[in-house]
N, C-alpha and C positions, 0 to 999 in steps of 0.2 A: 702503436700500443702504449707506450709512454704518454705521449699528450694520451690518451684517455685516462691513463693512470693517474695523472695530475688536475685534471679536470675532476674527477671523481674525488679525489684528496679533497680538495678544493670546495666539492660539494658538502663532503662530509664535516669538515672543518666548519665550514658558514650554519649548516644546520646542528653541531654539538655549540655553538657560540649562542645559538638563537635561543635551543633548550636552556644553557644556562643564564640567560639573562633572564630568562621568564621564569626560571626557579627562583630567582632572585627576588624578580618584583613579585610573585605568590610570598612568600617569607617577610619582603617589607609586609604586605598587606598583614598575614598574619601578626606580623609582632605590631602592625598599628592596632587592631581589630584587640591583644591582651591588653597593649597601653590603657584604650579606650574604654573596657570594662572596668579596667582597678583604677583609672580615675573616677569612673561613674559611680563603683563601689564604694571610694573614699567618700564621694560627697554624697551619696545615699548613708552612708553612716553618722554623717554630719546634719542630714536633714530628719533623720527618726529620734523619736523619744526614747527608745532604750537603743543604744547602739551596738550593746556584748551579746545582745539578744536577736540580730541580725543575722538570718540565712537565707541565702542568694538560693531559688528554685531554678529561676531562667533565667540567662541572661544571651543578647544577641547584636553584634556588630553590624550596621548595615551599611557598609561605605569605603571610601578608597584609604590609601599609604598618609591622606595630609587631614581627613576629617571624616565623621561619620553620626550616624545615631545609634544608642545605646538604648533596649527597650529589655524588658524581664518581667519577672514576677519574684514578689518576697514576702517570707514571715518576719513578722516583729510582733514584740509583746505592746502593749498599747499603756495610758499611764495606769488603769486596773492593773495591771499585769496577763490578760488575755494577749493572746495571739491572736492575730487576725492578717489576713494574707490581701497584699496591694502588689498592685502593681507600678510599674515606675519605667521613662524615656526620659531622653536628654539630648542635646547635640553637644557634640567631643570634636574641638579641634584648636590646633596649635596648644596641645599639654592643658588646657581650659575645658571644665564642664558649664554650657550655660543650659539654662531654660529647663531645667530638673521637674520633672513633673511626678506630684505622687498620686495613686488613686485608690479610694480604699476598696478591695472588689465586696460586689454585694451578695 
């Protein structure tokens, strides 16, 4: 009865170590997945013509803990002062946005 009680310990232990390492990498991922937006937002701020007039509609992480892409939708005012809503993707990795793409939808 003992060996099975320790076998069972033993199980139990291996499977709460396995849940919490995979809680762990879900939480990296997520805190990659915020990084990756508010970097994409800064330089989406940096590539529009009015930047105080920038609002994020959608925005979407698609990637692991070390890189990913960043794709949405936004309003900004244009240099008239119209609104007009574009959309915009990127790739986010090692704290770096490259290849910002903007498109104005039609």
């Amino acid at each position: 009865m003992r060996k099975v009680n320790w076998c069972y310990n033993t199980v139990m232990l291996w499977i709460a170590v396995l849940a919490i390492i995979g809680a762990v990498d879900q939480v990296t991922k997520l805190s990659a997945g915020w990084s990756a937006k508010r970097l994409a937002t800064n330089a989406l701020k940096d590539a529009v013509k009015s930047p105080s007039t920038l609002k994020i509609v959608e925005i979407t992480y698609l990637g692991d803990s070390t890189s990913g892409f960043v794709k949405g939708e936004f309003d900004c005012q244009n240099s008239f002062g119209a609104t007009i809503r574009s959309s915009f993707n990127c790739y986010v990795a090692a704290g770096k946005v490259s290849n910002l793409d903007l498109k104005q939808r039609q």
